[in-house]
N, C-alpha and C positions, 0 to 999 in steps of 0.2 A: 504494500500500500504506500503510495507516493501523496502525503497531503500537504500544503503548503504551512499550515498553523495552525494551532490547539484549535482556534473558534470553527474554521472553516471544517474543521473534523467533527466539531461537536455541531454544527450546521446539518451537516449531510447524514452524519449519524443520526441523528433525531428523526429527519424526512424520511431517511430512508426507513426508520421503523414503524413510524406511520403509516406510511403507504405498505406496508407490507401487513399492517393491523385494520387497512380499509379504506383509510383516507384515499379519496381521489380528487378531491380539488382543494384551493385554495384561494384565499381573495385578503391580494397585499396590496397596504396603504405605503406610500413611501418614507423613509425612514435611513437614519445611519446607522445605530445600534442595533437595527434587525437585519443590517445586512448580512451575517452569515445564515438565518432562516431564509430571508428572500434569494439567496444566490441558490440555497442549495434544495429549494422550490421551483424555481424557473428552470434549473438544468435537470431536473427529474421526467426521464420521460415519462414519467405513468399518472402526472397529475395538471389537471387544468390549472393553471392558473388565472385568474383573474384581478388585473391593478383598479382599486377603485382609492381616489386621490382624498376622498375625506371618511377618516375611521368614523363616523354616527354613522356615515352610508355603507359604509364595508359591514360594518357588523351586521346592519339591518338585510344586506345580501345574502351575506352567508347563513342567516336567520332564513331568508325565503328558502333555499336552498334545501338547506335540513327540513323544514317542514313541507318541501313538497319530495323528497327521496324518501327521509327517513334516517337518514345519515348526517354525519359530520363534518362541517366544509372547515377547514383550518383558518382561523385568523390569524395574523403576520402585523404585528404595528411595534414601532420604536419607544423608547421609553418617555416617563413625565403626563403632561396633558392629555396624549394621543391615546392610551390606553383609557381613561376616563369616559373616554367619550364612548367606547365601546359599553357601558353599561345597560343604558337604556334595553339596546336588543342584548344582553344578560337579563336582565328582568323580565323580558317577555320571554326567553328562552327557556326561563326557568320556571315562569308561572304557566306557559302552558306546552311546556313538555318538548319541547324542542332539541334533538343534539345538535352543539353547536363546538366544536375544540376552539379556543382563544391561549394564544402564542404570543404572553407580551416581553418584548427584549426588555431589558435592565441593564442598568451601571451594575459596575462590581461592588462586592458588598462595603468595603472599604470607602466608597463613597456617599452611602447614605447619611443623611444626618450631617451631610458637611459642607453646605452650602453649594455645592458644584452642580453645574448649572444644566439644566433639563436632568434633577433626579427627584422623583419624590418616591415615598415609602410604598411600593407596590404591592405591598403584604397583604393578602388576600384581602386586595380590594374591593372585590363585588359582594365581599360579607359572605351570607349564607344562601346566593343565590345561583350560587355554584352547588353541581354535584359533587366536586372533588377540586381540591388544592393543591398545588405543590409548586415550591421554588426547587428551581433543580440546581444538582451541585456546579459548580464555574467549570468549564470546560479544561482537560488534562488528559493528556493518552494514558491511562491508565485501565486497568483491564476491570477492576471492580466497578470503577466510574462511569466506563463506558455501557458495561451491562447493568446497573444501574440504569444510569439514561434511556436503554430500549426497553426496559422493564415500566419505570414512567409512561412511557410514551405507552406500551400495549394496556397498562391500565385505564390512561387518561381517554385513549377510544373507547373501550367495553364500558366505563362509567356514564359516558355520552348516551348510549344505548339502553336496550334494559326496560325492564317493567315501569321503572322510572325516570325516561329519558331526561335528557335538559345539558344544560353548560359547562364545562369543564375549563380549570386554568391552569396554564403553565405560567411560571414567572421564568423568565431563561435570563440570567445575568450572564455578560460577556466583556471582555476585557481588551480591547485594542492588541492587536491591529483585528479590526475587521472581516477588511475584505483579502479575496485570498492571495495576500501577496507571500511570496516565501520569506520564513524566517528558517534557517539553517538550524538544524538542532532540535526545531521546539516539538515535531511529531516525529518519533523514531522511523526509518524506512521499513524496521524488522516490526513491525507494530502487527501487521496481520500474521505475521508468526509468533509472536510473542504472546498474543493477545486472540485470538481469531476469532472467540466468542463475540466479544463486544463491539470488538472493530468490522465484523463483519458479519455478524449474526448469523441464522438460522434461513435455512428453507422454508418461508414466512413469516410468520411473528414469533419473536422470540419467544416471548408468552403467549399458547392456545388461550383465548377466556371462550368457554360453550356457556351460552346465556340458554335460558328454559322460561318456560312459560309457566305462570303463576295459576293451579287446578285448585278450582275449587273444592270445598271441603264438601263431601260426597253426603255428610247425614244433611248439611245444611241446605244443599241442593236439594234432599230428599224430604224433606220439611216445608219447605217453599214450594217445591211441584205439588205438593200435597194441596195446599191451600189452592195455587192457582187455579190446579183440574176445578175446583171447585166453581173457579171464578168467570161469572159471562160478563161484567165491566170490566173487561180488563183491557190497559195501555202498557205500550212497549214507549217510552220517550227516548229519545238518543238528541246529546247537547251536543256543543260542535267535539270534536273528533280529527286529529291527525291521521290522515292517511295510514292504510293498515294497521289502526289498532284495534279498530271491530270488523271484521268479515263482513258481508253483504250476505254470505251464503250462510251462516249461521245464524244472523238476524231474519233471515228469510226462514229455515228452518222453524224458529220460533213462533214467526207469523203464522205459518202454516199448524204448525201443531195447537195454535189457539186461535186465531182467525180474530184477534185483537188487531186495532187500529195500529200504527205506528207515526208517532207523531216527530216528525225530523228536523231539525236545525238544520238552517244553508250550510254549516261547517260542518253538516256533522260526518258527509261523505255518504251520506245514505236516503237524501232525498231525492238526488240524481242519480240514475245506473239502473242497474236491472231490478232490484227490487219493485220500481215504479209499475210495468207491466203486469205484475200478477200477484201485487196485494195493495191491502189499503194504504199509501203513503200520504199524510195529509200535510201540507204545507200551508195552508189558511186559518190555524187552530188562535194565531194572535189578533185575527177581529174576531172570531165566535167563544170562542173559552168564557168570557162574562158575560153572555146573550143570558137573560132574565129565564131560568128555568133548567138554567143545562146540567145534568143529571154528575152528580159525585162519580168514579172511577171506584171500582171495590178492591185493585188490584195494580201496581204501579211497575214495571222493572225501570230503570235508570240504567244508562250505560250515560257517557261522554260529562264533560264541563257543564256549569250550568247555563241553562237554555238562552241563549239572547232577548228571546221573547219576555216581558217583563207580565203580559197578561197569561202566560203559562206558567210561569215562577209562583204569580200568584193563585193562579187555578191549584196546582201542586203542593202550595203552603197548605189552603182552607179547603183540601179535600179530606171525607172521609175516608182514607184508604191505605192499606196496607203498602208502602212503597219500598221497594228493596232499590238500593243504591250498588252499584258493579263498579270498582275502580281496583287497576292494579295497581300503583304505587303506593300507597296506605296513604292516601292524602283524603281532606273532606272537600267532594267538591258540591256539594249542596248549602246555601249561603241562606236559604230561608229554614235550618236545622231542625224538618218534620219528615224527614224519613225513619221508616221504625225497625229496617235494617238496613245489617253492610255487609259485604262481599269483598275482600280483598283476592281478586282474581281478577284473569284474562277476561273481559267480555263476551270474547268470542267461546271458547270453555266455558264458561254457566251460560249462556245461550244455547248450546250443544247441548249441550247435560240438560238443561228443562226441556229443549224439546224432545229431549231422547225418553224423559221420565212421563212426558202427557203422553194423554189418552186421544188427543186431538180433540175434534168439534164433534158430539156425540146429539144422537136424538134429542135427548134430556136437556140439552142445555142450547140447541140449534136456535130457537126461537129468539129469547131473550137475547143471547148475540145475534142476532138477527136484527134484532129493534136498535139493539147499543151501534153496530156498525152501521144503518141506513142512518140514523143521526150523524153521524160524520158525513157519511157521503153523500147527504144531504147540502150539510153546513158546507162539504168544500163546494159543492157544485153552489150553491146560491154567494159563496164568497166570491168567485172566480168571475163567475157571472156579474157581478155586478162591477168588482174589481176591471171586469172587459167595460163596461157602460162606462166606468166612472171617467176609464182613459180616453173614450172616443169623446165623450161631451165634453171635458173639461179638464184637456193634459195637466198634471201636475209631475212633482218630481217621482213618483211610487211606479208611476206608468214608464220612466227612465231605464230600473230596475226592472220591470214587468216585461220591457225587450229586451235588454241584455243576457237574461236567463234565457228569453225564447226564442232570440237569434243567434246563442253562441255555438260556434262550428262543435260537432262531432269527434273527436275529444277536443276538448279546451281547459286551460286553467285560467279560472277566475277569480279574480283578487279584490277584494272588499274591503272598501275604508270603514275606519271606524265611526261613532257618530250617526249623522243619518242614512249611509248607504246599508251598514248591514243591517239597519233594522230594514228598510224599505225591501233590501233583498229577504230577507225574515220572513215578510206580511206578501210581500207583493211577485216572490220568485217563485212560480209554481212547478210543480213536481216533473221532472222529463226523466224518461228512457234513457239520454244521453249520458257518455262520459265527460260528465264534467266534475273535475277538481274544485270545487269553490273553497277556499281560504279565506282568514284574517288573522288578523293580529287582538285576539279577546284574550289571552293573559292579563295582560295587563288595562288591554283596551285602551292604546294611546293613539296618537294623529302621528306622531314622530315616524319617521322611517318607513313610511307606507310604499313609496314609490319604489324606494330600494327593495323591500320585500317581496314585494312583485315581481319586479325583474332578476332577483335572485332565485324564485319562484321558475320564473319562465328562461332561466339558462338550465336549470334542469332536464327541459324536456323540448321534443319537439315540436309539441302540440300550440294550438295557437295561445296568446296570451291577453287576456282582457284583464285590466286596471278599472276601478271605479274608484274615483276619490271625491272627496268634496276638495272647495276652494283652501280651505287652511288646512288639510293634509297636505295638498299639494304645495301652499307655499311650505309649511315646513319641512319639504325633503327635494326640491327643485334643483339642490346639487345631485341627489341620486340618479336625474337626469342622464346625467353625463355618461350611466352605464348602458346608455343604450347603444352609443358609439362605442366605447371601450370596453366592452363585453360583450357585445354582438345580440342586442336580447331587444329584438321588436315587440313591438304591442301595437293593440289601441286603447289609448288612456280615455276614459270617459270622464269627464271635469267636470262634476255637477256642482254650478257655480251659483250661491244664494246668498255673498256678499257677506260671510263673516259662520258664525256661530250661530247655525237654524237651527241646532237639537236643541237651545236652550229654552227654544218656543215651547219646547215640553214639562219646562218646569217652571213650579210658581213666582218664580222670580220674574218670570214674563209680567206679573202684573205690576210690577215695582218699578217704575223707571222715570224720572231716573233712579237710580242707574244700570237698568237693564239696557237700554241699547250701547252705550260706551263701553261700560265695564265687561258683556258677558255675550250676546250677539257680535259687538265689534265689527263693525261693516268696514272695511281695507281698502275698498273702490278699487284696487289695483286689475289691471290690465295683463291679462298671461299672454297676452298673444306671442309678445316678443320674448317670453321663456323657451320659445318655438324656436324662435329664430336665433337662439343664444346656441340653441344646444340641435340644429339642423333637423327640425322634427318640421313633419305639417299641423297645422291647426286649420281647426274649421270649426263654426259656430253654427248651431241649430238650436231652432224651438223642440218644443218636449215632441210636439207632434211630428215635427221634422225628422226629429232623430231616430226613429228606428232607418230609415232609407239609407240617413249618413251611417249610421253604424256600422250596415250591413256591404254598403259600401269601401269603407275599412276594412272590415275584415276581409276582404278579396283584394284587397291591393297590396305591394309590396311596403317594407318599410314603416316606420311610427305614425301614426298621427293622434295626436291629441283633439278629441273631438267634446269643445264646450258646452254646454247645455246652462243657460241663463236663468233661474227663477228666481222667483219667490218667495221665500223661509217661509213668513209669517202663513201668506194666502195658500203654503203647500201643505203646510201643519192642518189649518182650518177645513183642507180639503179630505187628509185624513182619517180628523174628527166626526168628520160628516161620511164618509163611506164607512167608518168602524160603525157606526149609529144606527145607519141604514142595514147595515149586515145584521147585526143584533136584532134589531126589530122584526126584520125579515124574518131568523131564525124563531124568535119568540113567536110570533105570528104561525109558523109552522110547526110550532109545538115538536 
């Protein structure tokens, strides 16, 4: 082994045992102190790499990324401020399950604490929102050192992954020089004879880790089936859901073996796909769920996050019913605390297991689920329906949403800002056959880094890419822009622009103003057209009514465009208030 200096050894060492633990991409911000990570990333054949120039937007990339694989994209930034900034997507990574590896360079330890300039205390910065810590020891050809370091490295991937996926951190201090110039002396040439463990590892990862799947405990499943057989109100809810962690074919399973409704979150990966064709999948449950009359659940299963829907949170608080809650990580993800059991298990494993333990839909109990499912399919049909009226008579923003689900290409991945687009996609994105991906960022549920996580989203795959943001998602991540050219990741960005802060019309502070419109609306009047022209995208403006033609128009053309859509916060709230009213009545009226 010929290496020119300690760092550039402990550089390639590290990569190289990543990528033999899984890693296959990477998204570096530029930096001096990371340059033995970044040198010995870029000359790695086996790993993408990706330069995105501001770390809030690299992390939020490499955040899309994992959450549309399932995997861990490497972060790469230089020491001080620049690692700070990668927090934000740490918190969402962490809060909703996302692997993400983050690689922050360091001064040597000798310089902490000593004024010397771009150093602050990297010491497990992100607190407890990491899955796992670690400063690794200062680079040395040394043969304990070095397997150490691949040892690190094949933990800090398997910790990413796992029943409880999320964020992992290396702190990597390194010591001048750098880059890999030679210094005589400082790596032995006899290093892979001397050493051949550490210096050159293994025919793959040093350390095997076999992850397993978390089985439910068999009396408890057997005690739950017991009741359910019994059960004709019974719902299946799924909240939003990371790719691959509940099966579609086991959820279906379950449907069948009880012929219970399933009531689906846009995230949850299960309101879009095959399940749609041949069971009840209802996507309209957040205008009828409070319809004056609408009958308790006797029976609840929960798999995913909790629901975005805030009218099913509440239906699910103030029901009578028995609800078993399914999470693998041992985390509580129910926030209104009336579920009356838990499940620490695979989703997809106690779904198997109940429906292996039912009896299915028998004479005895056909009727009454009979009556409990024609009230769903009822409620979706008169929801949709009116939901179709509501957009022909009097576009609002809901109707934005209501075409972007029903003209997105065959597969597609779809990306949802936070705020008012996913509730609109919630209420107004009805159920399809299609593959579609639909995401967000609901951990945490911030506006930050939206753009980036979409395009880090849609360099994953090759399927088309649709972005929905409102106006202040999108100014707050306008530099993530820039990864459409330097990362190569088209879309069409849908801009739903309503001049500031329209979610806020949902809450009572709407009637306080001042200072409701300065302080918390915040209207910005700003003009994106030239964010287009900054960063070589097209832009095109349409009305609500316009815009399915321009959408669909996009998406058959090559290339980005950002396509705006102009309203109304206040008069698009009011319009929703008035079709949820109208749904309800309807439904009450049809008993």
């Amino acid at each position: 082994m010929t290496v020119p200096n300690r760092a550039t050894l402990w550089g390639r060492t590290l990569v190289d045992e990543l990528v033999s633990s899984g890693v296959t991409a990477a998204c570096i911000s530029p930096g001096s102190r990371s340059t033995p990570l970044t040198v010995a990333f870029a000359d790695h054949p086996d790993v993408e790499v990706y330069s995105v120039l501001d770390e809030r937007s690299a992390a939020f990339f490499a955040l899309g990324r994992g959450r549309r694989t399932g995997e861990p994209t490497a972060l790469v930034c230089t020491s001080g401020t620049a690692a700070a900034n990668y927090h934000p997507a740490v918190i969402e990574a962490n809060q909703s399950r996302v692997p993400l590896l983050v690689l922050t360079a360091d001064r040597p330890a000798e310089l902490t604490d000593s004024g010397a300039n771009q150093t602050v205390d990297q010491t497990k910065l992100y607190g407890d929102a990491v899955r796992w810590y670690k400063t690794l020891p200062e680079p040395a050809p040394e043969p304990r050192r070095l397997r150490a370091l691949r040892v690190a490295a094949d933990r800090a991937v398997a910790k990413t992954t796992g029943a409880n996926p999320g964020p992992v951190h290396l702190n990597v201090p390194v010591a001048k020089p750098l880059e890999p110039t030679e210094e005589p002396g400082d790596v032995p040439e006899s290093l892979s004879e001397t050493a051949p463990l550490g210096a050159e590892g293994r025919d793959g990862p040093f350390v095997q880790t076999a992850g397993g799947r978390l089985e439910p405990d068999s009396r408890a499943v057997d005690e739950i089936a017991a009741v359910a057989d019994e059960t004709r109100r019974g719902l299946v809810v799924a909240g939003p859901l990371n790719p691959g962690t509940c099966g579609a074919d086991a959820v279906g399973d379950l449907l069948d073996a009880t012929g219970w409704p399933l009531l689906a979150d846009p995230l949850s990966g299960l309101r879009y796909g095959p399940l749609v064709d041949d069971h009840l999948v209802c996507g309209g449950y957040d205008s009828y769920l409070d319809a004056e009359g609408w009958p308790d659940p006797e029976f609840v299963v929960r798999v995913g996050a909790s629901p975005t829907s805030k009218v099913l949170r509440q239906f699910l608080r103030d029901a009578d019913a028995r609800q078993v809650v399914i999470d693998p990580a041992g985390d509580w993800p129910e926030a209104e605390f009336t579920a009356t059991d838990y499940l620490e298990a695979d989703p997809s494993a106690v779904s198997s297991a109940l429906a292996d333990r039912l009896g299915g839909v028998t004479d005895g109990n056909s009727h009454e689920l009979a009556t409990w499912r024609g009230r769903f399919e009822r409620a979706e049909r008169t929801h949709w329906d009116l939901v179709e009226r509501a957009a022909a008579e009097d576009p609002f923003e809901g109707a934005v949403l209501a075409d972007v689900v029903a003209n997105a290409p065959d597969p597609a991945t779809v990306f949802v800002s936070n705020s008012m687009p996913v509730r609109d996609c919630d209420r107004f994105g009805r159920p399809r056959s299609a593959d579609l991906a639909v995401l967000g960022n609901r951990g945490a549920s911030g506006i930050d880094g939206i753009t980036s996580t979409a395009l880090g989203a849609g360099s994953a795959t090759d399927d088309s890419l649709v972005l929905v943001t409102g106006d202040l998602a999108y100014y707050h991540d306008m530099n993530g822009l820039l990864s459409v050219a330097r990362c190569g990741v088209d879309a069409t960005v849908v801009l739903v622009n309503n001049d500031g802060g329209g979610i806020f019309h949902l809450l009572p502070i709407e009637s306080f103003d001042p200072p409701f419109t300065d302080q918390f609306r915040t209207p910005h009047g700003l003009d994106f057209e030239p964010s287009a022209d900054l960063y070589d995208l097209e832009f095109e403006r349409a009305t609500v009514d316009q815009f399915a033609t321009v959408y669909r128009d996009s998406l058959d053309s090559e290339g980005t465009q950002v396509v705006e859509v102009r309203t109304d916060g206040e008069a698009s709230h009011r319009r929703r208030e008035r079709l949820h009213e109208r749904v309800c009545e309807r439904i009450a009226d049809e008993g």
